[in-house]
N, C-alpha and C positions, 0 to 999 in steps of 0.2 A: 426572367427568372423561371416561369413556367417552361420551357424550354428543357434545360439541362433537368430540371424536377422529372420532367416526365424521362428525361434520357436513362436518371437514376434508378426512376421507377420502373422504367423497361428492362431494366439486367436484373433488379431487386426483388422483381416480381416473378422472375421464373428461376427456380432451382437447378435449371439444365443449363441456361443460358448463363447464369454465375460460374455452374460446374465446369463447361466448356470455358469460359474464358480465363479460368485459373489453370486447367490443362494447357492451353494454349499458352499463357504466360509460362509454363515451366518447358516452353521449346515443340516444336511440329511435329501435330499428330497425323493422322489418316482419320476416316468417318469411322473405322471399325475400331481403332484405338478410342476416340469420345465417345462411341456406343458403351464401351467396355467400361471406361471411368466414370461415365456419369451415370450411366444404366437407363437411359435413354431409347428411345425407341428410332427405329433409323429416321423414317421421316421426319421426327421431332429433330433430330439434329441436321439434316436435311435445312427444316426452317431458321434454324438459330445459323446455320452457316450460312444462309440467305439472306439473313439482317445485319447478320457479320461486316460481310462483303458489300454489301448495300451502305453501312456506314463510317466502311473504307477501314474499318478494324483488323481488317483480317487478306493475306490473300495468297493463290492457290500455286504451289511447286510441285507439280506433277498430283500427285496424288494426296501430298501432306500443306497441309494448312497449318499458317503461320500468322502471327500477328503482324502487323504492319506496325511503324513507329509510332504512329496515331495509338493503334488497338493497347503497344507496350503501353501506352501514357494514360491509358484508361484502366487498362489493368494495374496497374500499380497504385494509382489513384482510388481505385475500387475498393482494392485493399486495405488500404491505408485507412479509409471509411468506415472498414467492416472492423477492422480493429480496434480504431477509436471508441465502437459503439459497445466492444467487448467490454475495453474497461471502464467505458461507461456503467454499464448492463453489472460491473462487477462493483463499482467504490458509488451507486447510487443510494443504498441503502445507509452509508458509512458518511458521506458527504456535507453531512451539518458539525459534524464533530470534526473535520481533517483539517489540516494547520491551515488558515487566511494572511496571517502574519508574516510569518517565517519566509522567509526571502530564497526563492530558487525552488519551493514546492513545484510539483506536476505531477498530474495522475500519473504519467506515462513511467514515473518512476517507482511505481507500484502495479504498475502493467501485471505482473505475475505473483502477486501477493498472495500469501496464505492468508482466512478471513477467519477470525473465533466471537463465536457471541458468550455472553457468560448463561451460567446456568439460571434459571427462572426463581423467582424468588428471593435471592442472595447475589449480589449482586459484585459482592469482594471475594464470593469464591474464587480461588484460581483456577485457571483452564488449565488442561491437561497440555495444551499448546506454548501454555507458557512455561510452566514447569520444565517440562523438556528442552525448552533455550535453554533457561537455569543449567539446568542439568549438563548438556553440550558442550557448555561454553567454559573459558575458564576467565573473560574480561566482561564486564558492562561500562560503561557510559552513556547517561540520558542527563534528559531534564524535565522538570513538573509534577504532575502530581500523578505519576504514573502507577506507583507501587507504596500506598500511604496508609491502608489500614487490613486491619486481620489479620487473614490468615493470606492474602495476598503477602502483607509484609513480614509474612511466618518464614515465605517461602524465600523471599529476599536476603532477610538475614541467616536463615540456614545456611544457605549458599556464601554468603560474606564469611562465616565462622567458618566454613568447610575450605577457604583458600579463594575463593573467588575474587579477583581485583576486582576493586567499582570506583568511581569516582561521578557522583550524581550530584545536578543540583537542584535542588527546591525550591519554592516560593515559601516565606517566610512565613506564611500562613496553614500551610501544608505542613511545613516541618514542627509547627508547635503541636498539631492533631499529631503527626507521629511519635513526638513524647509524651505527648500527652495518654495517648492509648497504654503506652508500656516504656514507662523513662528506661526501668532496668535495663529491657533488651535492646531500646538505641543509644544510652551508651557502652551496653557491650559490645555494640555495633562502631561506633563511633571511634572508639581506642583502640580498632585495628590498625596497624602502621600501612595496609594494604586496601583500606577502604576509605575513602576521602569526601566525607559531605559538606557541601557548598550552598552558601544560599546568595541568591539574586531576586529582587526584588520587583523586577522588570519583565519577565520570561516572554516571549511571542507564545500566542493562544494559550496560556498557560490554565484558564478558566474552560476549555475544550482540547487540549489533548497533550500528550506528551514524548518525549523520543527514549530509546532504547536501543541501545550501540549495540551489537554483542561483537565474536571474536570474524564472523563472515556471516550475518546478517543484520538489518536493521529495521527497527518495528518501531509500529505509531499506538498508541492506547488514548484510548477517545473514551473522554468521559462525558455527563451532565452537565452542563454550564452549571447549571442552578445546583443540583444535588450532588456532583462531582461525582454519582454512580456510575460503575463503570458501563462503557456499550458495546464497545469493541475493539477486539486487536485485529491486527493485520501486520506479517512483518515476509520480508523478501532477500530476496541475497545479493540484487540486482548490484553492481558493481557500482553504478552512476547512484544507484540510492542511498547505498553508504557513502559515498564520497558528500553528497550532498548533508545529509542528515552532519558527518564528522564536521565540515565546513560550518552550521547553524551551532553545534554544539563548541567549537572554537570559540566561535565569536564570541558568547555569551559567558563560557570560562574562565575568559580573559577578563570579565568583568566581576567575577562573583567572588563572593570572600567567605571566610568561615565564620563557623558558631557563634556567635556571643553572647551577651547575656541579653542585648537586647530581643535578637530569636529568642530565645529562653523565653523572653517574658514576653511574645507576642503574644496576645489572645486567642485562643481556639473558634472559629469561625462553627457558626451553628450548622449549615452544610454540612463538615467534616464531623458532627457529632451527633448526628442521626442516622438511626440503625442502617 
């Protein structure tokens, strides 16, 4: 293991020697072309094409240096590394809140996610990030407890009255807090012939986070386990991530049913009724 470790640490450790081998992956340079790209000093590339060649990475066509099929397989593997550790580096602060359940998750489908925290203090304000979906879009479909109190679900049913199709579902403990906050405005929400709420009793991570379809993109709202405060959105356009997210949200539609009175007369969980 020590082995390949140090191999990692020897491209990882020099910013020349990364530079060069990404130049080198995009096809054959000359010394004075990786002078140029990496900004490197000529002896330094000098040595980095001497360790190159030395571990059979790389080798010499008159004047331009090329990768060997070894160096491709390193390079791309490098890659592939550096990228993993991006969206590492990006969903690590987010990562106690992100689905565990939900079947066919992976970071890599949020590889390029937008990232919003809420404002300090208040915790159900809406972001200006979210608003703006709202706003964009003319469909949603989610699930959980995504959009349940204030002015968060100010912004929700504006949008519902203003024409916006929804079809969302809730945990049946969530949807009695959101009548409970203001019966009037969910059933004027409710009696739209273009707005559709569901409840399932089952949801995957429904207690940490929940999905949100919109018309071409799709977003995760990560809240509290314990306090259901919100902590973070993140949403993307990613092709495979809405396929995926529409795929979870299937499944579980096929399952859920509407309103009744037993909703109605679920109890308001103490989480959902603290400020």
């Amino acid at each position: 293991m020590e082995s390949f470790i140090e191999e990692i640490e020897f491209i990882a450790s020099s910013k020349h020697r990364v530079g060069v081998l990404e130049a080198l992956a995009e096809g054959g340079h000359d010394r004075r072309d990786l002078e140029s790209m990496t900004g490197a000093h000529s002896s330094t590339i000098g040595r980095v094409l001497s360790d190159f060649e030395e571990r059979r990475w790389i080798e010499r066509n008159g004047p331009t240096y090329e990768l060997t099929p070894l160096g491709e397989f390193v390079a791309d593997q490098f890659a592939d590394l550096c990228d993993a550790m991006e969206i590492e580096g990006k969903l690590r602060d987010v990562w106690q809140w992100l689905p565990r359940e939900m079947e066919g998750f992976s970071p890599e489908l949020f590889a390029d996610a937008v990232i919003a925290y809420p404002p300090t203090g208040y915790p159900y304000e809406p972001l200006e990030r979210v608003i703006q979906l709202y706003e964009e879009n003319d469909s949603l479909r989610g699930f959980g407890a995504t959009i349940f109190k204030g002015a968060a679900y100010e912004v929700f049913t504006r949008e519902a009255l203003d024409g916006m199709e929804m079809e969302f579902i809730y945990p049946a403990t969530c949807l009695s807090a959101i009548i409970n906050w203001n019966p009037e405005l969910f059933q004027q929400t409710a009696n739209l012939e273009h707005c559709n709420i569901l409840v399932h009793d089952d949801l995957p991570d429904m207690r940490r986070c929940g999905i949100d379809i919109f018309d071409d993109r799709v977003a995760i709202c990560c809240h509290d386990p314990e306090t259901r405060a919100f902590r973070a959105w993140f949403d993307t356009a990613a092709p495979e991530a809405r396929e995926w997210a529409k795929s979870v949200f299937q499944e579980y539609r096929s399952e859920a049913r509407p309103v009744d009175e037993e909703v109605l007369a679920t109890p308001v969980p103490e989480q959902f009724t603290s400020p």
